[in-house]
C-alpha positions as CSV (number, residue, x, y, z in Angstrom):
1,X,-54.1,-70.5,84.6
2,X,-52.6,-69.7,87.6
3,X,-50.9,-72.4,90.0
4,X,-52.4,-73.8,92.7
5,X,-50.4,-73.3,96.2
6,X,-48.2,-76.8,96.4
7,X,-46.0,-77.5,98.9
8,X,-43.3,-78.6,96.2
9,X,-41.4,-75.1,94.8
10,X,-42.8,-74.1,91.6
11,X,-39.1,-74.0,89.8
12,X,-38.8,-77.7,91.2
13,X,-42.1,-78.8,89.1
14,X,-41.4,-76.9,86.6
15,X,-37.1,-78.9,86.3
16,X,-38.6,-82.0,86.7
17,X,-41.5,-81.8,83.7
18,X,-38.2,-80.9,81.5
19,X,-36.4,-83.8,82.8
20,X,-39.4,-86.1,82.3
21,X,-39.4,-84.5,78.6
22,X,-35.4,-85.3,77.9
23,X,-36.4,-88.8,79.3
24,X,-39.2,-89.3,76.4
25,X,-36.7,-87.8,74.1
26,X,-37.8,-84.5,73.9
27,X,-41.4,-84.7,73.7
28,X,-43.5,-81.0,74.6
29,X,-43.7,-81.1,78.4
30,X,-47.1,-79.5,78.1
31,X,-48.7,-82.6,77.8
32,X,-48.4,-83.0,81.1
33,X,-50.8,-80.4,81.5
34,X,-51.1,-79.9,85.9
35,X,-50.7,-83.9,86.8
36,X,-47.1,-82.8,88.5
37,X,-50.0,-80.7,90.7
38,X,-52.4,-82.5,91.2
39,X,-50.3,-85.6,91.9
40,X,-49.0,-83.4,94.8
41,X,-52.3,-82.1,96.2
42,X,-53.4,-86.1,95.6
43,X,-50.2,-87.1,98.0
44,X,-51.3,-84.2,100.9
45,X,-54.8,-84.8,100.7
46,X,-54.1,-88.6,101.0
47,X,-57.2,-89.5,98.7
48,X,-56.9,-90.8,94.5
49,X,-57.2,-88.8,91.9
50,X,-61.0,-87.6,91.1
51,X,-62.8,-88.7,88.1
52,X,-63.2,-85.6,87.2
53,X,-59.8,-85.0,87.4
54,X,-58.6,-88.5,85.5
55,X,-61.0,-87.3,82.3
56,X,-58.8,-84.6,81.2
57,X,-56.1,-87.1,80.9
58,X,-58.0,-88.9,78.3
59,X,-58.2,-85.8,76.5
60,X,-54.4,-85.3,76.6
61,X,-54.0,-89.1,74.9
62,X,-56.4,-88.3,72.3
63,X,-54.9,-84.8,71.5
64,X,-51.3,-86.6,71.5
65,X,-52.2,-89.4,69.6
66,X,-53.6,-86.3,66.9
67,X,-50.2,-84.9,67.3
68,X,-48.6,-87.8,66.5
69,X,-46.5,-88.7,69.6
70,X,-45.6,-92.1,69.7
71,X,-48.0,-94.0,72.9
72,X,-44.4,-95.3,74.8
73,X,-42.9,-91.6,74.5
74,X,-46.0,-90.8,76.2
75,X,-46.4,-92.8,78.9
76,X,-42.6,-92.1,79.1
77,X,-43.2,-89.1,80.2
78,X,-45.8,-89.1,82.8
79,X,-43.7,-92.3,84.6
80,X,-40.4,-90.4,84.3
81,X,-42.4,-87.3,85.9
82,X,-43.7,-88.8,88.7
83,X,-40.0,-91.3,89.8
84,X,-38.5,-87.3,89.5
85,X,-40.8,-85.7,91.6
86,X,-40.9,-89.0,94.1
87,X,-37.9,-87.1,96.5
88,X,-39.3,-83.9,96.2
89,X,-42.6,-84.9,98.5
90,X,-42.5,-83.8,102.0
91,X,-44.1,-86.9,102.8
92,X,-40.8,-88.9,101.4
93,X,-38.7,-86.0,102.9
94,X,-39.9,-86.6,106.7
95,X,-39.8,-90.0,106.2
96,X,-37.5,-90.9,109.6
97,X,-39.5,-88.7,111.3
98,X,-43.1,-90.5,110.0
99,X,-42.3,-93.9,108.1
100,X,-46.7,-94.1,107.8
101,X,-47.0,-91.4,106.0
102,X,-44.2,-92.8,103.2
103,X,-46.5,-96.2,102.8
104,X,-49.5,-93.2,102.3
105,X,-47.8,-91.5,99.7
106,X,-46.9,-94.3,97.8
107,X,-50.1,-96.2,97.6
108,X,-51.6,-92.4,96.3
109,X,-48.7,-92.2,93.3
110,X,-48.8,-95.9,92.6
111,X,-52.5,-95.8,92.5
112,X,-52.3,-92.2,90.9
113,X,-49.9,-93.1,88.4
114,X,-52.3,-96.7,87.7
115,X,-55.3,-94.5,86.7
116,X,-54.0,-92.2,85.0
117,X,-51.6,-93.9,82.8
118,X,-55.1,-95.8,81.7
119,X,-56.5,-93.0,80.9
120,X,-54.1,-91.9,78.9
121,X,-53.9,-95.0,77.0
122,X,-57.5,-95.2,76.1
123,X,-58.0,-91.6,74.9
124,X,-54.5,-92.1,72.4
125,X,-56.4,-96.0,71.4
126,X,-59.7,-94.5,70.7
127,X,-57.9,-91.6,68.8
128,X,-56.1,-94.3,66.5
129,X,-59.2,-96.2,66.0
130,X,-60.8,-92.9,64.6
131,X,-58.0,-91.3,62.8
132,X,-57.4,-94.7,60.9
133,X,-61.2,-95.0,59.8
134,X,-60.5,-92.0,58.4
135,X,-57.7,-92.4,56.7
136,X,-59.1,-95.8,55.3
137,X,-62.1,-93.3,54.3
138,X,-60.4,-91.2,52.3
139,X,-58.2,-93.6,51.1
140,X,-61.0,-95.6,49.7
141,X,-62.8,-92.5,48.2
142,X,-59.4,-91.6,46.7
143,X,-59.3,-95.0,45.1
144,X,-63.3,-95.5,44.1
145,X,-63.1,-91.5,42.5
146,X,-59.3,-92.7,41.1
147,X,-60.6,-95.4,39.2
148,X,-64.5,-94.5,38.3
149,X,-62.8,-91.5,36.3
150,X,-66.1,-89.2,37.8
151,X,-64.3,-86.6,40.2
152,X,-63.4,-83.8,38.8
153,X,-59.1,-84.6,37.2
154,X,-57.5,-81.6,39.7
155,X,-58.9,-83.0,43.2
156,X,-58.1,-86.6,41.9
157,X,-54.2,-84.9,41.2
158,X,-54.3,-83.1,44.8
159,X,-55.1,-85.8,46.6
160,X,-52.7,-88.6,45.3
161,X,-49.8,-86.5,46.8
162,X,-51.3,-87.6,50.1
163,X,-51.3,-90.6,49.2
164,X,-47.2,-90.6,47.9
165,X,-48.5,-90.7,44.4
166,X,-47.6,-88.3,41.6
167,X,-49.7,-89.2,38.9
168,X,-48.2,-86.6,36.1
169,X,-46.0,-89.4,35.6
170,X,-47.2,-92.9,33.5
171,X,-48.7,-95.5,35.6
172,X,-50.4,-98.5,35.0
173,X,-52.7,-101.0,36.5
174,X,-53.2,-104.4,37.5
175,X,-55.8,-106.5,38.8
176,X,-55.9,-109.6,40.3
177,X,-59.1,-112.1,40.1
178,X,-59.0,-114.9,42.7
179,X,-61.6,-117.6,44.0
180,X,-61.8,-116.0,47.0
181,X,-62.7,-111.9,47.0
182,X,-60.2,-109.7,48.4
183,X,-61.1,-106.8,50.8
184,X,-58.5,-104.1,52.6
185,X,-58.6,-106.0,56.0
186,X,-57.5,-108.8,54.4
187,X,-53.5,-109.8,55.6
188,X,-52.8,-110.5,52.4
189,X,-53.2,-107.3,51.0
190,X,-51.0,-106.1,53.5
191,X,-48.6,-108.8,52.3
192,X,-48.9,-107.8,49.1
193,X,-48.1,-104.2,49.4
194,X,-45.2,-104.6,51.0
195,X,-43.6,-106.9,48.4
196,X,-44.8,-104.6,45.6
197,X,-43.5,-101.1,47.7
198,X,-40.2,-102.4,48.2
199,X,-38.6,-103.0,51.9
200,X,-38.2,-99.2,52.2
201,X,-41.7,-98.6,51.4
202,X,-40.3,-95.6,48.5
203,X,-41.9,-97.3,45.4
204,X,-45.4,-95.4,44.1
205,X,-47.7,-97.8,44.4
206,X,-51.1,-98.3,45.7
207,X,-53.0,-101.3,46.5
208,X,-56.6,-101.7,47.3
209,X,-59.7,-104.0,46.7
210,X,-62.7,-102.9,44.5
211,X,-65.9,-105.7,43.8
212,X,-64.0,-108.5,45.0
213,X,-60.7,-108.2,43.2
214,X,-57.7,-106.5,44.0
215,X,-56.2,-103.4,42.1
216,X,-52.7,-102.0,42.1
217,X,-52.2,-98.7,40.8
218,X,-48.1,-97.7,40.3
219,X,-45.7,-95.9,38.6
220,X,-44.5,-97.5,35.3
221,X,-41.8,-95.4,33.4
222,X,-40.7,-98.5,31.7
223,X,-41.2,-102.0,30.9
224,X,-39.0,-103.0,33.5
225,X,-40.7,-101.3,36.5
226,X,-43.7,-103.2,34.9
227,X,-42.0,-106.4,35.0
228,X,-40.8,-106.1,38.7
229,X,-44.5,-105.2,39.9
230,X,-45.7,-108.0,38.0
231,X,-42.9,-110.2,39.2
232,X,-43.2,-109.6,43.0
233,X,-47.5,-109.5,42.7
234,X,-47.4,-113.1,41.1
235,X,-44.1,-114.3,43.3
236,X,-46.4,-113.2,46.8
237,X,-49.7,-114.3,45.4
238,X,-47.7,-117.8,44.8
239,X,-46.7,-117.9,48.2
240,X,-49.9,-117.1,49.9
241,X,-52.6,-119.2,48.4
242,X,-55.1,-118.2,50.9
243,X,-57.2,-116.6,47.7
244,X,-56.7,-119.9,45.8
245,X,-56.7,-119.7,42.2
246,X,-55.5,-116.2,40.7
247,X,-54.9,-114.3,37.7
248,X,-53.8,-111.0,37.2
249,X,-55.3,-108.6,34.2
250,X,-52.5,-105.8,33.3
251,X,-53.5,-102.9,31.2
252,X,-51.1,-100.2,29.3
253,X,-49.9,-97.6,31.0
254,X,-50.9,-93.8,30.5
255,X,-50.2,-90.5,31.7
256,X,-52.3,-88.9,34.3
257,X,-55.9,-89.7,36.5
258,X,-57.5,-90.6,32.9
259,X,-54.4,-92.6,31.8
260,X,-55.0,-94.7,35.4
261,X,-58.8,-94.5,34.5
262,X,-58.2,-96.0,30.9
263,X,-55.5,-98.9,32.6
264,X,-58.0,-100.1,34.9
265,X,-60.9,-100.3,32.8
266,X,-58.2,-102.6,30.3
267,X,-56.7,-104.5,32.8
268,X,-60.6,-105.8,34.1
269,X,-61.6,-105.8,29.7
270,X,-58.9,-108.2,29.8
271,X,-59.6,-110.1,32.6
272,X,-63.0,-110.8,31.7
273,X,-61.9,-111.6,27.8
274,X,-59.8,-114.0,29.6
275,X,-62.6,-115.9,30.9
276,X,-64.7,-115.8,28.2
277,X,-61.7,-117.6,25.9
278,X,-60.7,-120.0,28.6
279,X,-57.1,-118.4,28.9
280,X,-55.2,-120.1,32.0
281,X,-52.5,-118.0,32.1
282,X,-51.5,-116.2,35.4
283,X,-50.7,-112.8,33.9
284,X,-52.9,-111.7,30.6
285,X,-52.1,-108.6,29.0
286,X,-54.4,-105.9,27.8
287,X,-51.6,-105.5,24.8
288,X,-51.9,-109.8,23.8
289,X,-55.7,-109.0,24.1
290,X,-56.3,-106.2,21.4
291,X,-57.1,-108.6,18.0
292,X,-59.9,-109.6,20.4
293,X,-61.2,-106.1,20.8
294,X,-61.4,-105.6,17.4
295,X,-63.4,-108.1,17.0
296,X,-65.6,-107.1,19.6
297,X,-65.9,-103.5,18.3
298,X,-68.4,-104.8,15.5
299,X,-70.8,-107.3,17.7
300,X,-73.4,-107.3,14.7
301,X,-70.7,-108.7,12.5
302,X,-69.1,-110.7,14.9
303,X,-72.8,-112.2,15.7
304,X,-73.7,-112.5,12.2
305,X,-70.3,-115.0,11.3
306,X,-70.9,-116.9,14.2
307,X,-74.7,-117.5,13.7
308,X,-74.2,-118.0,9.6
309,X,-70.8,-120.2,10.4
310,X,-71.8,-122.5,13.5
311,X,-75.9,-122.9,13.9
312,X,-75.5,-125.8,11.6
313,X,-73.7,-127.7,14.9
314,X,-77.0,-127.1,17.3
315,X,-78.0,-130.2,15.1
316,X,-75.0,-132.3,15.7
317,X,-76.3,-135.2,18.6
318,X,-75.3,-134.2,21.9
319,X,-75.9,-130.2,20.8
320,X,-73.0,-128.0,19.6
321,X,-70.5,-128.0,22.8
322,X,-68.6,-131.3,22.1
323,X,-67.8,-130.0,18.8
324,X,-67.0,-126.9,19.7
325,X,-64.6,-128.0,22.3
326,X,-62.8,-130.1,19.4
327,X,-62.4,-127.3,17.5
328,X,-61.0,-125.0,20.2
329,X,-58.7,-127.4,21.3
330,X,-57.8,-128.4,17.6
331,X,-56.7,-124.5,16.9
332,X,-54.8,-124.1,20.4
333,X,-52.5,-127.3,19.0
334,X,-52.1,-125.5,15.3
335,X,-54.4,-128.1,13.7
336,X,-52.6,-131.3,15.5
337,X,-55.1,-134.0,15.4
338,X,-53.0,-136.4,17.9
339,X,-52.3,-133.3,21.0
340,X,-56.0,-132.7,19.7
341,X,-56.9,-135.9,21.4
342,X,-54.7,-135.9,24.2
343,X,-56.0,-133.2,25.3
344,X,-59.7,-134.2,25.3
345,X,-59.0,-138.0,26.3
346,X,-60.1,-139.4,23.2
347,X,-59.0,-141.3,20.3
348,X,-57.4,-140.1,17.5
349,X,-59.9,-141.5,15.3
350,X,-62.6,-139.7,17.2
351,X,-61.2,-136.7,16.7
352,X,-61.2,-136.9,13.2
353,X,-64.9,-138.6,12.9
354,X,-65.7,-135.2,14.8
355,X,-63.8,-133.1,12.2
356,X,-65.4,-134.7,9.6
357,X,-69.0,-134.1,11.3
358,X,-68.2,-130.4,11.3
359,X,-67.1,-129.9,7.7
360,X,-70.2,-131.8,7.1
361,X,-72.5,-130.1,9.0
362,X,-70.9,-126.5,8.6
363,X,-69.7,-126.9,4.4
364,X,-66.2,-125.5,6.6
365,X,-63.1,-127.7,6.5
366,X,-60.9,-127.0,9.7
367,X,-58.1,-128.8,8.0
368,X,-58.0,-126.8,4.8
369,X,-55.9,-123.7,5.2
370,X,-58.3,-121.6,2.8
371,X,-61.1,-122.4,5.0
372,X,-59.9,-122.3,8.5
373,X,-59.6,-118.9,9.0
374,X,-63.3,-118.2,8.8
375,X,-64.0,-121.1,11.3
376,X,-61.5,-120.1,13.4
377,X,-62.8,-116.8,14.0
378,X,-65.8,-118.0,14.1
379,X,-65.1,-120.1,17.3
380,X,-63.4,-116.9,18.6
381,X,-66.7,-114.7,18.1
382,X,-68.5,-117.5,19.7
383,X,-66.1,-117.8,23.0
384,X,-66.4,-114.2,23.3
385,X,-70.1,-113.7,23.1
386,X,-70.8,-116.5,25.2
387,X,-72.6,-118.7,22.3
388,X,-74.3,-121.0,22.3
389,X,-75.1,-120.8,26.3
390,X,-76.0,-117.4,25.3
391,X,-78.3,-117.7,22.1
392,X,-77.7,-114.8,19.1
């Protein structure tokens, strides 16, 4: 496009965009587009900037902001532009001959330089704001197809190198339960990230909240990357209780999307079997969890032992859940009638009177070694199919 006539020389516009450039440290001058021009023509004319005119800026913020100039290195650069080309104005050059037209010309590049430095601003802000909903789009696609195991294994393997994930190497997965859900606007996320990636943000790992609770995908080529993750999750989730009451579910790690896939789908199994067996422990393994699965991986049979073994205590007055409390507390403490009734607040001699009810009522002895296996497992089969809340 060809110049418009300007009373400032053409090589003196075109030295004092470059300069303005150095000054932002060595941003592309072209983003100044004509404002060197039309702040001129602005100056002789005496009159603002049209709003016609001002629009284009907003253009040059959002295409900058795309480009990934930094918002100070631009606004750097129209300031320094417009100090530089201050001197070269005739108005500021005849200034002892008419002092007037000084004030003129520098209420039109004051007020020049106002509106367009706003326009700038909010074209490179309303860029962000779209380019970050996009990222946090794709970034929560990546995650949801990540962890579903649905989208086809390639594009999952493509995309995690945008995401500063290499996933041909093993990773696993943890997830942390709370009181309170977590989401990816939540601060503590952010918090949590940060403490897991390391202070120079170089450690493969990604963080992100899926039905309430939040998962951590990262690299584990040994135990004792799985230790430090696990470490610096349950150090910052001690520190910021703002979720209350946690617990973090850890499966085994695995090569590739469908070794992430089979990780998270352990680290929630175990999370869940966690709850069903009353298991306060902050960090609960997938590993710990697997005589549990077994037991799981015959329901019928598992059913059947629990429903033979412990109907008889639906009779028992006051239903079956004091006495099954007694006997999960009695196991935990290795068959130690006194912790037994510590733990519960009673007596000693109640404890035993409800012992004695249950061998009664079940033909089971918990005390006798030969017969406290069954009940034991029993109990276990019960804890994990929700019995007797849940009726077989």
């Amino acid at each position: 496009m060809q110049r418009p006539s300007s009373p400032v020389p053409g090589d003196v516009l075109a030295q004092t965009a470059a300069l303005a450039a150095a000054d932002a440290g060595g941003i592309p001058e072209t983003l100044l587009g004509d404002f060197l021009d039309v702040l001129v023509a602005a100056v002789q004319a005496g009159q603002q900037i049209s709003a016609r005119q001002l629009r284009a800026y907003k253009a040059v913020g959002d295409q900058a902001a795309r480009d990934g100039v930094a918002l100070r290195a631009l606004l750097d650069l129209y300031l320094s532009a417009a100090w530089r080309l201050w001197r070269q104005l005739p108005a500021v050059a005849d200034a002892a001959r008419d002092p007037h037209g000084v004030v003129v010309a520098g209420e039109v590049v004051l007020h020049a330089i106002d509106d367009v430095v706003a326009m700038l601003a909010e074209g490179y802000q309303l860029a962000r704001r779209s380019l970050v909903r996009a990222q946090v789009s794709a970034r929560r696609e990546f995650v949801d197809d990540l962890l579903s195991g649905t989208a086809a294994v390639a594009s999952v393997l493509q995309r995690a190198s945008g995401f500063g994930m290499d996933l041909s190497g093993p990773h696993a997965v943890a997830v942390v339960s709370a009181e309170r859900p977590f989401n990816d606007q939540s601060p503590v996320v952010a918090t949590l990230e940060r403490a897991v990636q390391g202070g120079k943000g170089d450690a493969q790992a990604m963080l992100a909240s899926k039905e309430g609770r939040l998962v951590v995908v990262f690299a584990a080529p040994d135990r004792a990357a799985v230790d430090h993750v696990v470490d610096r999750l349950s150090t910052g989730l001690g520190r910021r209780r703002v979720n209350g009451v946690w617990q973090i579910g850890l499966g085994r790690s695995g090569v590739g999307a469908e070794g992430v896939v089979a990780a998270y789908r352990e680290a929630t199994d175990a999370l869940d079997l966690a709850a069903r067996l009353h298991l306060g422990t902050p960090v609960v393994e997938a590993r710990d969890l697997l005589v549990y699965q077994v037991l799981l991986r015959d329901r019928p049979a598992l059913a059947d032992l629990v429903d033979s073994t412990l109907t008889p205590l639906l009779g028992a007055r006051g239903g079956a859940g004091p006495l099954m409390e007694t006997l999960t507390r009695y196991f935990a403490t290795g068959g130690n009638s006194a912790q037994t009734a510590r733990a519960l607040h009673l007596s000693v001699r109640a404890v035993t009177y409800r012992l004695d009810r249950i061998h009664e009522l079940t033909g089971y002895d918990p005390a006798s070694p030969d017969q406290r296996l069954a009940l034991q497992v029993a109990v276990l089969g019960a804890s994990l199919l929700g019995w007797p809340e849940n009726p077989i």
